[in-house]
HTML snippet that shows the backbone in 3Dmol.js (N, CA, C, O; Angstrom):
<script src="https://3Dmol.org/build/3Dmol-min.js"></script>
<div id="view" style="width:600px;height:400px;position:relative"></div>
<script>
const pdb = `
ATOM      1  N   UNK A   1       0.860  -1.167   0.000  1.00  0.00           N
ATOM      2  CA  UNK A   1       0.000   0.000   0.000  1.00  0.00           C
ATOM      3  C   UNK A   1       0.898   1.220   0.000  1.00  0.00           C
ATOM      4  O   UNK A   1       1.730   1.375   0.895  1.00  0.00           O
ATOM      5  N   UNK A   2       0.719   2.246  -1.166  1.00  0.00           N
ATOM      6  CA  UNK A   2       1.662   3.331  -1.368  1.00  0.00           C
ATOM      7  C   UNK A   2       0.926   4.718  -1.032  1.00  0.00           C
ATOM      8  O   UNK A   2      -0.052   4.811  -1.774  1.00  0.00           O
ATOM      9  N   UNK A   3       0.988   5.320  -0.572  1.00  0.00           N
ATOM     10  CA  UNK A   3       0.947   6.756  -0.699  1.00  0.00           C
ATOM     11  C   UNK A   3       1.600   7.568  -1.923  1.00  0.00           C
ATOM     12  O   UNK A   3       2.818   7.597  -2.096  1.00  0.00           O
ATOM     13  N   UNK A   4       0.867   8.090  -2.587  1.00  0.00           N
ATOM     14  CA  UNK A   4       1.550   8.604  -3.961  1.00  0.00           C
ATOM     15  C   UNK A   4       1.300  10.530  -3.708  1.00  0.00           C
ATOM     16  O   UNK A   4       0.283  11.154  -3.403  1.00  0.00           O
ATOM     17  N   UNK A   5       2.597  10.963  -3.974  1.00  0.00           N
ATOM     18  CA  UNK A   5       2.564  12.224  -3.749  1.00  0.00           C
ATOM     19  C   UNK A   5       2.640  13.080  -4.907  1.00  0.00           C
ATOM     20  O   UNK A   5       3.698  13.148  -5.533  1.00  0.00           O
ATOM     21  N   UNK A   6       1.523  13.806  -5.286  1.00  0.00           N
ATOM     22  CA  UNK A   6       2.052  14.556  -6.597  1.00  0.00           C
ATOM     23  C   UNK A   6       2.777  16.085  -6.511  1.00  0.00           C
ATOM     24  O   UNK A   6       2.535  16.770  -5.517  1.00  0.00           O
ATOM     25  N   UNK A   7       3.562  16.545  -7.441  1.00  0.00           N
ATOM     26  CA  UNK A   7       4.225  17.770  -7.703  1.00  0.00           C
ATOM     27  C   UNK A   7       2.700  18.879  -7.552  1.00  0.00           C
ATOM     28  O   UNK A   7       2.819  19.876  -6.840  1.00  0.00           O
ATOM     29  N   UNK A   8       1.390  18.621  -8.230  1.00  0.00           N
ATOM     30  CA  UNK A   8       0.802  19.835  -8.274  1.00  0.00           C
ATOM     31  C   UNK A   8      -0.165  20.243  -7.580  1.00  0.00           C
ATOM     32  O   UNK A   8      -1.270  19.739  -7.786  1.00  0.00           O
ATOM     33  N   UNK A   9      -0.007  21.260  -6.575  1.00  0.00           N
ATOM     34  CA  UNK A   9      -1.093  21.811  -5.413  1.00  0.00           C
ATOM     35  C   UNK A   9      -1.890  21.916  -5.834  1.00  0.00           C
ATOM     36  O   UNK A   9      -2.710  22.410  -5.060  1.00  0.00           O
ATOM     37  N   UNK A  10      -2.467  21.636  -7.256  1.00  0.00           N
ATOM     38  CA  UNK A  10      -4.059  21.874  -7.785  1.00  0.00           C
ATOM     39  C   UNK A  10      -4.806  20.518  -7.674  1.00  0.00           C
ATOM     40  O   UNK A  10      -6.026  20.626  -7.547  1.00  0.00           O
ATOM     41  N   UNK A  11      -4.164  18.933  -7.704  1.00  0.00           N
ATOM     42  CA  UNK A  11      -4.615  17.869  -7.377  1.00  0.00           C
ATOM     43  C   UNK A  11      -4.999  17.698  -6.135  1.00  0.00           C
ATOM     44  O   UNK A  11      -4.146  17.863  -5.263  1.00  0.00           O
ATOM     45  N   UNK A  12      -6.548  17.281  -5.697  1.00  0.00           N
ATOM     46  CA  UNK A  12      -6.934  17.373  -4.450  1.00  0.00           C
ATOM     47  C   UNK A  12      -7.219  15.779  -4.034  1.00  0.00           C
ATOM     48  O   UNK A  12      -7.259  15.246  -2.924  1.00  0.00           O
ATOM     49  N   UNK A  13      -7.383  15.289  -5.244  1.00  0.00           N
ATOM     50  CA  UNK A  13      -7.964  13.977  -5.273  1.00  0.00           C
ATOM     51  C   UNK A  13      -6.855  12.656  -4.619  1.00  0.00           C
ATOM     52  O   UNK A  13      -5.669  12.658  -4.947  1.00  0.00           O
ATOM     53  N   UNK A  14      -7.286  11.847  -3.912  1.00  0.00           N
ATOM     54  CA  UNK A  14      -6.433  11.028  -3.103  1.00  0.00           C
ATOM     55  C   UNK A  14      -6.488   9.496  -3.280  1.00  0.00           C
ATOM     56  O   UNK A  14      -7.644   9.072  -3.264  1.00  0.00           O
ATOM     57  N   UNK A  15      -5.318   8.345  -3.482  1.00  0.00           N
ATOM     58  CA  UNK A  15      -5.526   7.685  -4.756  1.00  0.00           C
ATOM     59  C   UNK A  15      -4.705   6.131  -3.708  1.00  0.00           C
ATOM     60  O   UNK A  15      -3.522   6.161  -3.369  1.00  0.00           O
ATOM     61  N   UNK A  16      -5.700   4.874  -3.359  1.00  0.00           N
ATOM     62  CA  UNK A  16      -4.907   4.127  -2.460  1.00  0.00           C
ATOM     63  C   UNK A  16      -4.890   2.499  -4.082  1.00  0.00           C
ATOM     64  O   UNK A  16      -5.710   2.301  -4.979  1.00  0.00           O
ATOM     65  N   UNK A  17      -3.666   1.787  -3.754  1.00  0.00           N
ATOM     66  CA  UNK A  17      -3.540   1.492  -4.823  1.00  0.00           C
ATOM     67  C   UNK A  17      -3.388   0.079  -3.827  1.00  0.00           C
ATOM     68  O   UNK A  17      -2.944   0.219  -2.687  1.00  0.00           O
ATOM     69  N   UNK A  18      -3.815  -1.375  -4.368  1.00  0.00           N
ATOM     70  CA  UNK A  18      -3.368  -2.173  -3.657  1.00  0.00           C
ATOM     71  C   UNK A  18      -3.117  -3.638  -4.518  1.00  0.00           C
ATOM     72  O   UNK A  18      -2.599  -3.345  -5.595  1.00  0.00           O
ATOM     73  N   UNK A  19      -3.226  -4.446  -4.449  1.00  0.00           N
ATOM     74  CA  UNK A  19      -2.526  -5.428  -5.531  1.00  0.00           C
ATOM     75  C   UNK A  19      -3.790  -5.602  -6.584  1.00  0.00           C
ATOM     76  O   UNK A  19      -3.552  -5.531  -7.789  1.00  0.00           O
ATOM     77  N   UNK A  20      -5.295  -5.859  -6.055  1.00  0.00           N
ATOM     78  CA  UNK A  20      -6.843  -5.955  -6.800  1.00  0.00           C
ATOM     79  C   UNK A  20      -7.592  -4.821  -6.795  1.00  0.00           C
ATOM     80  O   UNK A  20      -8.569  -4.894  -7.539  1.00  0.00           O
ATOM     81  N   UNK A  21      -7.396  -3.264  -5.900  1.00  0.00           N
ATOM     82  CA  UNK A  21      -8.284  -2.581  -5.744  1.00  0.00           C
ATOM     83  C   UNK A  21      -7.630  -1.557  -5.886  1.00  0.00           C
ATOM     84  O   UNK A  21      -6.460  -1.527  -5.505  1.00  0.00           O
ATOM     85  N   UNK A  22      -8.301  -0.343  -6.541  1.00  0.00           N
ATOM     86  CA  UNK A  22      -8.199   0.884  -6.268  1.00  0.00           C
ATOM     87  C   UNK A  22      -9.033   1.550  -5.321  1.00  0.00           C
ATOM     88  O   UNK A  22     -10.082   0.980  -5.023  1.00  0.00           O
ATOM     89  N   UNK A  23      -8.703   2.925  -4.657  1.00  0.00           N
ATOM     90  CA  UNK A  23      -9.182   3.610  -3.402  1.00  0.00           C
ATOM     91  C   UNK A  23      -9.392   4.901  -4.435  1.00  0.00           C
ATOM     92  O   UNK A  23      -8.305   5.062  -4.990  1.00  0.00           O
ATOM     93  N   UNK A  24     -10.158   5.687  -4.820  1.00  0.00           N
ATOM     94  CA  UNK A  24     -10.050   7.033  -5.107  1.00  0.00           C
ATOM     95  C   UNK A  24     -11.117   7.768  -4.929  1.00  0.00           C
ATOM     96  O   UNK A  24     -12.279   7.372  -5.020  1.00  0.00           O
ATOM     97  N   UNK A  25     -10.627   9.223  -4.584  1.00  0.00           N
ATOM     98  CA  UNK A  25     -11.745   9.924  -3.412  1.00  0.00           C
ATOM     99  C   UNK A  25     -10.927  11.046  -2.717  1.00  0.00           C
ATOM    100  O   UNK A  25      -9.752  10.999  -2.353  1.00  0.00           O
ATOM    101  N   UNK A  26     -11.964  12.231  -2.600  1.00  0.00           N
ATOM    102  CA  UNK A  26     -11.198  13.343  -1.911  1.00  0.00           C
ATOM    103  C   UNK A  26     -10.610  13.061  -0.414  1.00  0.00           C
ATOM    104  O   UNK A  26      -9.604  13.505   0.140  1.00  0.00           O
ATOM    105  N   UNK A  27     -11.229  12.505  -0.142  1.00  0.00           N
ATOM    106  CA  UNK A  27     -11.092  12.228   1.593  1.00  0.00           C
ATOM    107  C   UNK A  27      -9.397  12.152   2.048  1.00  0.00           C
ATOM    108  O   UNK A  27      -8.632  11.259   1.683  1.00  0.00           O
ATOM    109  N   UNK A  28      -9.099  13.099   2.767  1.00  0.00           N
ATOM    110  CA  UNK A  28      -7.457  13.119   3.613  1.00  0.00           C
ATOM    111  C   UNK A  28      -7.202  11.972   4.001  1.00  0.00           C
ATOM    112  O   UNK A  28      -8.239  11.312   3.946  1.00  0.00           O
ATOM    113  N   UNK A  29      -6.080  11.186   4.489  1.00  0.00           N
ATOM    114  CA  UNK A  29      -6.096  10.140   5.270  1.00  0.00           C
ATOM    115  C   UNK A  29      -5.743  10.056   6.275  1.00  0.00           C
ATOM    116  O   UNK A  29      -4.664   9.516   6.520  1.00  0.00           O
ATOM    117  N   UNK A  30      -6.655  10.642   7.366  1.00  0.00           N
ATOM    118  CA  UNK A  30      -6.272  10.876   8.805  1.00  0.00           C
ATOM    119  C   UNK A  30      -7.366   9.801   9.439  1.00  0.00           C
ATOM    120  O   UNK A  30      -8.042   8.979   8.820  1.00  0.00           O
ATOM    121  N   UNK A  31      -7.334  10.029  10.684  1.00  0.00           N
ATOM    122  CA  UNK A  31      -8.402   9.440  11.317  1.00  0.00           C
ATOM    123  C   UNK A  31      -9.603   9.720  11.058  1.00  0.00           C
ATOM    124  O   UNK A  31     -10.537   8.953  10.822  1.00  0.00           O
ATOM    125  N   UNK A  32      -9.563  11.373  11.123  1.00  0.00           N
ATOM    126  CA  UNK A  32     -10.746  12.036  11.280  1.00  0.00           C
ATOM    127  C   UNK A  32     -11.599  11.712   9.468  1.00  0.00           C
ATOM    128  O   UNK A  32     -12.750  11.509   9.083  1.00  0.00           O
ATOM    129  N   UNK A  33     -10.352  11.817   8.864  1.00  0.00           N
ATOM    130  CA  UNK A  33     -10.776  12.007   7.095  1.00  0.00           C
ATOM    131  C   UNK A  33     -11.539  10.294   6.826  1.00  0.00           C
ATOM    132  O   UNK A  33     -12.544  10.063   6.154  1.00  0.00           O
ATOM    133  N   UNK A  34     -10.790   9.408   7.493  1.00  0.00           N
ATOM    134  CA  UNK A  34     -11.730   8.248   7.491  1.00  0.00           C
ATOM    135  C   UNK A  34     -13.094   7.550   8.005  1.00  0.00           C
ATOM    136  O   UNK A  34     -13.839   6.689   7.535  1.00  0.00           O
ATOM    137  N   UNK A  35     -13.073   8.479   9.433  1.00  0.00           N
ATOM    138  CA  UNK A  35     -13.972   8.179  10.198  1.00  0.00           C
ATOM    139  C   UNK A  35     -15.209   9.002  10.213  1.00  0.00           C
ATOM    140  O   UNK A  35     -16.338   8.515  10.153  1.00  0.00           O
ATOM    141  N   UNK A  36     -14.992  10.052  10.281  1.00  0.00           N
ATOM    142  CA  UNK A  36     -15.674  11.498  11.073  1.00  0.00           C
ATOM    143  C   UNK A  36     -16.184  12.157   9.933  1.00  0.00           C
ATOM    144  O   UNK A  36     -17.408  12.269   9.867  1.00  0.00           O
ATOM    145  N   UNK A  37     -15.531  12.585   9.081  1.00  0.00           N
ATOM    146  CA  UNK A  37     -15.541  13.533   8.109  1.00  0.00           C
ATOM    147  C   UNK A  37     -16.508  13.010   7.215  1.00  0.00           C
ATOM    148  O   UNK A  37     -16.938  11.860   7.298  1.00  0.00           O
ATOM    149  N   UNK A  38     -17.004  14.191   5.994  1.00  0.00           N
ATOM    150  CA  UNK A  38     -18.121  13.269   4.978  1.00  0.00           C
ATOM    151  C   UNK A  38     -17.254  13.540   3.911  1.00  0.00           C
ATOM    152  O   UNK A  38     -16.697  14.606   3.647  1.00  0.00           O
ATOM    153  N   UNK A  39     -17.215  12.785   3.499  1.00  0.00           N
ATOM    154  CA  UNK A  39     -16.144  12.584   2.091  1.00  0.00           C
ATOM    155  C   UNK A  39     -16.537  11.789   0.948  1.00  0.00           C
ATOM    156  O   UNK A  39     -17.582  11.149   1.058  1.00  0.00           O
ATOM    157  N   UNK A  40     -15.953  11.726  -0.014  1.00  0.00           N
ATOM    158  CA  UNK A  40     -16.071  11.067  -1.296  1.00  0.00           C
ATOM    159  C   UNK A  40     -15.252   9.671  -1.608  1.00  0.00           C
ATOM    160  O   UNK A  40     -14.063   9.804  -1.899  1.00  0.00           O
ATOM    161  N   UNK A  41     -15.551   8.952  -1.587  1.00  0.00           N
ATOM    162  CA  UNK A  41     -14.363   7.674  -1.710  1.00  0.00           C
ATOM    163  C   UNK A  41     -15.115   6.251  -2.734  1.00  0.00           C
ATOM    164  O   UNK A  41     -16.242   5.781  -2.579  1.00  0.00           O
ATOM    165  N   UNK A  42     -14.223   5.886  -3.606  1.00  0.00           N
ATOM    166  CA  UNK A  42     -14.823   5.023  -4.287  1.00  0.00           C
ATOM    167  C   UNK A  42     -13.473   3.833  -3.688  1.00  0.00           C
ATOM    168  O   UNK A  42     -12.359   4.039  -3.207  1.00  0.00           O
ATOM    169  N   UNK A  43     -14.210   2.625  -3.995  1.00  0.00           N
ATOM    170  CA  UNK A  43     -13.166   1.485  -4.277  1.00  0.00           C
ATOM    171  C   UNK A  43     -13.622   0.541  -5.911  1.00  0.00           C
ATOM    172  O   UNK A  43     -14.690  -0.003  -6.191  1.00  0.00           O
ATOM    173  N   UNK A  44     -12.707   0.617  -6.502  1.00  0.00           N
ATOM    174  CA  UNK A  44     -12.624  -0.054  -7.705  1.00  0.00           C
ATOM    175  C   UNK A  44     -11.847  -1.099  -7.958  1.00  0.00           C
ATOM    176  O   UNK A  44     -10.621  -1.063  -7.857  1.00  0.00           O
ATOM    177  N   UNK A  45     -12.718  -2.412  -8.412  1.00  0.00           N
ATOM    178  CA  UNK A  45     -12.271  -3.861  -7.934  1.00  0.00           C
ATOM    179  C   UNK A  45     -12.107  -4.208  -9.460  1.00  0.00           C
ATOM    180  O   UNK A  45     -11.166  -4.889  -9.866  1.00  0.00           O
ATOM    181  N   UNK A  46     -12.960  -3.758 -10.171  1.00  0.00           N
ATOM    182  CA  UNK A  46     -13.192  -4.164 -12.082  1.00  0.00           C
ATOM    183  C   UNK A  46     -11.743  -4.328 -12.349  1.00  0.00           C
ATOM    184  O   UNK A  46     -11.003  -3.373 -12.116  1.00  0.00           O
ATOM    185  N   UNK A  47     -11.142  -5.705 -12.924  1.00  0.00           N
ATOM    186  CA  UNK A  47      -9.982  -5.592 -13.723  1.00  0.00           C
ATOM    187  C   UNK A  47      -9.558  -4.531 -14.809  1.00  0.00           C
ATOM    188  O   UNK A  47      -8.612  -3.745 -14.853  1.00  0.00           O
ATOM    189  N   UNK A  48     -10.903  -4.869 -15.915  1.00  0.00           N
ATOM    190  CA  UNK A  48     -10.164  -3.830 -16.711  1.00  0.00           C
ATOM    191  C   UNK A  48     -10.386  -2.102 -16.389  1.00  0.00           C
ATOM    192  O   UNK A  48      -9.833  -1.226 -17.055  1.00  0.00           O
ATOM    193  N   UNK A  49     -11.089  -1.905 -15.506  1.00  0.00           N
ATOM    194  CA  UNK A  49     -11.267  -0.475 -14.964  1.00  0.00           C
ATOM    195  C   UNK A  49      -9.461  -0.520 -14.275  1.00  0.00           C
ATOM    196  O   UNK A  49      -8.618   0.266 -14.707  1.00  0.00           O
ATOM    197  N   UNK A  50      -9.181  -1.424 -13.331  1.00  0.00           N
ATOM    198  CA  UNK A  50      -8.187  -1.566 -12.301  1.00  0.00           C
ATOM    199  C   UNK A  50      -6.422  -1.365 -13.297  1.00  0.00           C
ATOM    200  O   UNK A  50      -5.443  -0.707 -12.945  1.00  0.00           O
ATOM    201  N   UNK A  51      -6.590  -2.137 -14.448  1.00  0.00           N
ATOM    202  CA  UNK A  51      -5.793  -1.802 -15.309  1.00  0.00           C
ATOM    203  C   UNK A  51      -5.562  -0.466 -15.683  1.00  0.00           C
ATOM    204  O   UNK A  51      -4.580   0.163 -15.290  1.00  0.00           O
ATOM    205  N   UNK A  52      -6.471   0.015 -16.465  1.00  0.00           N
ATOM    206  CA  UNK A  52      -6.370   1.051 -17.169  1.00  0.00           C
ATOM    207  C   UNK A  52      -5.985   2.632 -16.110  1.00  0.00           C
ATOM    208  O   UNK A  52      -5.794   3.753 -16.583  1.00  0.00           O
ATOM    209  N   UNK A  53      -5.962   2.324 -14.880  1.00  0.00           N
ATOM    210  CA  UNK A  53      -6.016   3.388 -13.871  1.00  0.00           C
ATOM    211  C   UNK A  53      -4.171   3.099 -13.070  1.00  0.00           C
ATOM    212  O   UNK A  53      -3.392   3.758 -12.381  1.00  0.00           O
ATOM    213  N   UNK A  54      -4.212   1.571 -13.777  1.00  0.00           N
ATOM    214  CA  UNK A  54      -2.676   1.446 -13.312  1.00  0.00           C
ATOM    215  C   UNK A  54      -1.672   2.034 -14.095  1.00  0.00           C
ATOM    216  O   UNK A  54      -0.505   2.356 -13.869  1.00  0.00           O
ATOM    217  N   UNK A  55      -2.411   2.094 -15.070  1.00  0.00           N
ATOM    218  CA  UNK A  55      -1.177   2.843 -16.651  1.00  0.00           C
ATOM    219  C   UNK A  55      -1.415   3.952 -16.349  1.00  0.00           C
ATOM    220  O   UNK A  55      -0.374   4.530 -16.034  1.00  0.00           O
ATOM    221  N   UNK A  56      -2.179   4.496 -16.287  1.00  0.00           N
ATOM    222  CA  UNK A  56      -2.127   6.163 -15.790  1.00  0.00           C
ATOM    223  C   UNK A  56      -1.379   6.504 -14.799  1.00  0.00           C
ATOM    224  O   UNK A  56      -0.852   7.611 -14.907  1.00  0.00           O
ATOM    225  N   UNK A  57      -1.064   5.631 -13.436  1.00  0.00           N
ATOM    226  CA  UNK A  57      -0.474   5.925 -12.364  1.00  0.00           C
ATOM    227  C   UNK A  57       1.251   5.968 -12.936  1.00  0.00           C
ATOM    228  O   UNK A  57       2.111   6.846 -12.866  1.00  0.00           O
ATOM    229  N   UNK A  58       1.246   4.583 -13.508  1.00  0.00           N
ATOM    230  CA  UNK A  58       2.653   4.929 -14.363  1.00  0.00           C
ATOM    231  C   UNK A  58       3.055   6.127 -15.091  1.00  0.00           C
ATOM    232  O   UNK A  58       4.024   6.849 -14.857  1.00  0.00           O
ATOM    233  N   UNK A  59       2.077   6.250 -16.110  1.00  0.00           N
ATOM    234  CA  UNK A  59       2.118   7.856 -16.571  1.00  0.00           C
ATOM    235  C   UNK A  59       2.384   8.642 -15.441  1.00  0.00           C
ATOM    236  O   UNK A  59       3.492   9.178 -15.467  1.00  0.00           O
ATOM    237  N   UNK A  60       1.645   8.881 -14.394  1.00  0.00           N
ATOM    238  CA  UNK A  60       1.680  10.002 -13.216  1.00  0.00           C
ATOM    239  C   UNK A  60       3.219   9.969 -12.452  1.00  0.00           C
ATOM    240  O   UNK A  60       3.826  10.944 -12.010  1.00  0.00           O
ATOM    241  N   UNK A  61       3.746   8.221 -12.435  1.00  0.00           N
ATOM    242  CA  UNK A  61       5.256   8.359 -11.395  1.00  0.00           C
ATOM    243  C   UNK A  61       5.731   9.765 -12.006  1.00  0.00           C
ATOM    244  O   UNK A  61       5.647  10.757 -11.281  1.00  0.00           O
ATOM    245  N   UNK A  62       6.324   9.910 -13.569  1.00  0.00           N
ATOM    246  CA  UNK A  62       6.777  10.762 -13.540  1.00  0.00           C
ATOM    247  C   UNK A  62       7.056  12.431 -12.929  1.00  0.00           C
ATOM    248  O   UNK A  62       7.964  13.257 -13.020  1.00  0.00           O
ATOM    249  N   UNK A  63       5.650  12.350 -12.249  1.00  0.00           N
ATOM    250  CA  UNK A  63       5.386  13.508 -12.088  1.00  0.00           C
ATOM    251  C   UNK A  63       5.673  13.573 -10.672  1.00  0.00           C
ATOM    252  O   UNK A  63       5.468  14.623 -10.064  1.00  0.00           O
ATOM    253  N   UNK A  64       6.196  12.394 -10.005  1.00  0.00           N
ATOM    254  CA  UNK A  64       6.179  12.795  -8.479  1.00  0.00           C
ATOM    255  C   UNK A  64       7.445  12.935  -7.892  1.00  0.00           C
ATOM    256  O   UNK A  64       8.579  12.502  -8.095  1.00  0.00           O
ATOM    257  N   UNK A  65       6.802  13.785  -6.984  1.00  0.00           N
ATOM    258  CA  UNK A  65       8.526  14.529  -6.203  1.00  0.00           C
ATOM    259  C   UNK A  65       8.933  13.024  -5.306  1.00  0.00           C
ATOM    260  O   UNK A  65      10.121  12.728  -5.173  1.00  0.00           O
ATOM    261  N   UNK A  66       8.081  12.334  -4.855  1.00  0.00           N
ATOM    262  CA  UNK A  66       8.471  11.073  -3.820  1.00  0.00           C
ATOM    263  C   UNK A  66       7.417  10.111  -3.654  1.00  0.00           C
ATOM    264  O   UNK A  66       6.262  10.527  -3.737  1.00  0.00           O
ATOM    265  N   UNK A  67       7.657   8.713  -3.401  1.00  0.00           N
ATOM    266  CA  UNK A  67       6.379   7.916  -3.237  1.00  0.00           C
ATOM    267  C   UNK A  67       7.054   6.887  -1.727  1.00  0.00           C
ATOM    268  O   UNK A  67       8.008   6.110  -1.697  1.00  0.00           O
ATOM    269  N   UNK A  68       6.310   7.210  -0.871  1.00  0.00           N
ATOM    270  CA  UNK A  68       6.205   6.719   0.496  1.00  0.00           C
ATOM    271  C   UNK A  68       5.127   6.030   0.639  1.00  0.00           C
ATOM    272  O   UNK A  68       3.970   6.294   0.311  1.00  0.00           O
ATOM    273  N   UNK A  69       5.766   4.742   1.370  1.00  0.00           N
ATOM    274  CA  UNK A  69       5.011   4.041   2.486  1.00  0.00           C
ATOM    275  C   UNK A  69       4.477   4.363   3.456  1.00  0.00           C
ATOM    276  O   UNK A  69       5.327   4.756   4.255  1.00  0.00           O
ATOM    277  N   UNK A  70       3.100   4.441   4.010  1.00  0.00           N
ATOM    278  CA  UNK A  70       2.347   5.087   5.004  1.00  0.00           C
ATOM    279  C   UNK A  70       2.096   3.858   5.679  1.00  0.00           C
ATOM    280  O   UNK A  70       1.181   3.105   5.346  1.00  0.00           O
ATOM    281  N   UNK A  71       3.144   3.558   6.932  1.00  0.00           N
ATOM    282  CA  UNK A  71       2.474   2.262   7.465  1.00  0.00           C
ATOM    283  C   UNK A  71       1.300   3.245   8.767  1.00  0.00           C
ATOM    284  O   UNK A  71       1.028   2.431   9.649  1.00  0.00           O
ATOM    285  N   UNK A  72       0.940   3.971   8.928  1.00  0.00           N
ATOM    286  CA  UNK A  72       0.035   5.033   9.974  1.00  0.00           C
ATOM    287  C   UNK A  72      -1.313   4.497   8.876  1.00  0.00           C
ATOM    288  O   UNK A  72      -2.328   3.853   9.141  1.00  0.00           O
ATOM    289  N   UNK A  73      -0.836   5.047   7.630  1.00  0.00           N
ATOM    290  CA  UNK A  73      -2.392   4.809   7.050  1.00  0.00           C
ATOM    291  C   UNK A  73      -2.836   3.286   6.935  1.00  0.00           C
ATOM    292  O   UNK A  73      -4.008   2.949   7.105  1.00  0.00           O
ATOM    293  N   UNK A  74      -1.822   2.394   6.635  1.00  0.00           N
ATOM    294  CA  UNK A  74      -2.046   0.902   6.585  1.00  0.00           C
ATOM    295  C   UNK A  74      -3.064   0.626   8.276  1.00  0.00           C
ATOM    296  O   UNK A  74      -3.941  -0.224   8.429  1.00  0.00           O
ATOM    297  N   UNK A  75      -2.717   1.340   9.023  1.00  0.00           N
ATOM    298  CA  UNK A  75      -2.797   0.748  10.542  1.00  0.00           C
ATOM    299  C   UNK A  75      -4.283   0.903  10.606  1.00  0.00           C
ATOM    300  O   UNK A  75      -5.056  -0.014  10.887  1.00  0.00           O
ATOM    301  N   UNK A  76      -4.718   2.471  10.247  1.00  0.00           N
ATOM    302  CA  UNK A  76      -5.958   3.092  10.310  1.00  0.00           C
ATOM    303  C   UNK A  76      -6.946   2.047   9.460  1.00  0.00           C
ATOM    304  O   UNK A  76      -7.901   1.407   9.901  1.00  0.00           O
ATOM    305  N   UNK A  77      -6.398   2.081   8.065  1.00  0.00           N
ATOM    306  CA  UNK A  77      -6.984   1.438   7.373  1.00  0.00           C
ATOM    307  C   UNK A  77      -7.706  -0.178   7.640  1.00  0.00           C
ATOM    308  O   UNK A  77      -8.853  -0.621   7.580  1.00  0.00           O
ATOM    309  N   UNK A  78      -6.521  -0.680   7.920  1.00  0.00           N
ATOM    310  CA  UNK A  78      -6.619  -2.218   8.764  1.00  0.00           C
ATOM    311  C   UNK A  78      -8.194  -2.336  10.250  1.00  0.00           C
ATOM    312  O   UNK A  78      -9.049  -3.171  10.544  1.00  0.00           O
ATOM    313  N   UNK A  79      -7.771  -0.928  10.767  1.00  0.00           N
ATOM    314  CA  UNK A  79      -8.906  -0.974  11.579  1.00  0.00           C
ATOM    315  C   UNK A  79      -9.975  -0.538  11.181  1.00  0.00           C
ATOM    316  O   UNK A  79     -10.903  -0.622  11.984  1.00  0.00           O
ATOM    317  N   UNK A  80     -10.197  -0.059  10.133  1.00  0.00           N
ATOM    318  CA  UNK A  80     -11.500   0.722   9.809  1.00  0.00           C
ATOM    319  C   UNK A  80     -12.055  -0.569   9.203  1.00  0.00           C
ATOM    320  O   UNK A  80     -13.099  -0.970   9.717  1.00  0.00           O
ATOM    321  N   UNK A  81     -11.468  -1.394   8.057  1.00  0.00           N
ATOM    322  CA  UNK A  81     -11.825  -2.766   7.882  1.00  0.00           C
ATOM    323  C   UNK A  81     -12.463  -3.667   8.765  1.00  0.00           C
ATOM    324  O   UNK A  81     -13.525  -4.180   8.411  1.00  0.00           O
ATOM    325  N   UNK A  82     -11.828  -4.005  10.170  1.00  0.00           N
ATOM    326  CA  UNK A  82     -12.045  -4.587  11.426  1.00  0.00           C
ATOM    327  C   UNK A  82     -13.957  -4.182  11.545  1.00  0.00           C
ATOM    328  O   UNK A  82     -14.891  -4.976  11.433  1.00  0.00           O
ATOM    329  N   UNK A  83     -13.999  -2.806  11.781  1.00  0.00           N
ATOM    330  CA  UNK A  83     -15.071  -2.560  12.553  1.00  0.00           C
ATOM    331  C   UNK A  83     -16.731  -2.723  11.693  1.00  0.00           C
ATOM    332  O   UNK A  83     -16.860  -2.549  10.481  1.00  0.00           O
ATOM    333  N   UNK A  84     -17.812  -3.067  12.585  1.00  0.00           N
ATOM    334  CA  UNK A  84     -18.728  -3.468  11.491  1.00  0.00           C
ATOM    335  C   UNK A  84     -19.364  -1.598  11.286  1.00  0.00           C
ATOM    336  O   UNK A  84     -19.060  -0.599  11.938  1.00  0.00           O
ATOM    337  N   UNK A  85     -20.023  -1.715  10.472  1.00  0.00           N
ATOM    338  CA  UNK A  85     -20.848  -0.499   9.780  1.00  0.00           C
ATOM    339  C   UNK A  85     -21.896  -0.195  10.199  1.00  0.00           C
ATOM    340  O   UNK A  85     -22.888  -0.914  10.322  1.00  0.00           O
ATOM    341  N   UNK A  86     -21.752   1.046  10.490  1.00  0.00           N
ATOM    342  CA  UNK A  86     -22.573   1.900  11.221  1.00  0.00           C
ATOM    343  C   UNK A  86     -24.375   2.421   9.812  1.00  0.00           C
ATOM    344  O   UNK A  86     -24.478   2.946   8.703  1.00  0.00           O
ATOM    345  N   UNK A  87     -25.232   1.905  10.730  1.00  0.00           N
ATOM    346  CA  UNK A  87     -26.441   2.303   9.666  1.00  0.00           C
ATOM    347  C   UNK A  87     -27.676   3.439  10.124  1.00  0.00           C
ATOM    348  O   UNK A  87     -28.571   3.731   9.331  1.00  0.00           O
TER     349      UNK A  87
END
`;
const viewer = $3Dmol.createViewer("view");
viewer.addModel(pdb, "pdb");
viewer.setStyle({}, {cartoon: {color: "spectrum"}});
viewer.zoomTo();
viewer.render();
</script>
């Protein structure tokens, strides 16, 4: 699970990438941005959707100043999974 950082302060959009799924969605990745907050977040499982969003990300490395491991967001994430859903 990567954290991808882009060069341009005009991208707001926030992008979790994992071996079958994509994460994309405005939402910060804090506690609050996962839990609390009302946000936008899709997960995309479709192969060929999942493909075609991976070639773009390739296209995008170029553009990034650094790409870090967020084991904080892995942790959050892991627990937000854990817990059942609130209706």
């Amino acid at each position: 699970l990567k954290e991808l950082l882009v060069t341009s302060s005009k991208l707001h959009a926030k992008l979790i990438l994992t071996e079958n799924a994509i994460g994309l969605g405005s939402l910060n990745f804090t506690e609050a941005g996962l839990t609390s907050n009302i946000e936008c977040f899709i997960w995309i499982t479709d192969q060929s959707i999942y493909n075609k969003i991976v070639e773009e990300i390739d296209t995008l490395k170029n553009m990034l100043q650094k790409e870090v491991i967020d084991y904080r967001l892995v942790y959050i994430l892991s627990r937000q999974m854990r817990r059942p859903r609130r209706r």
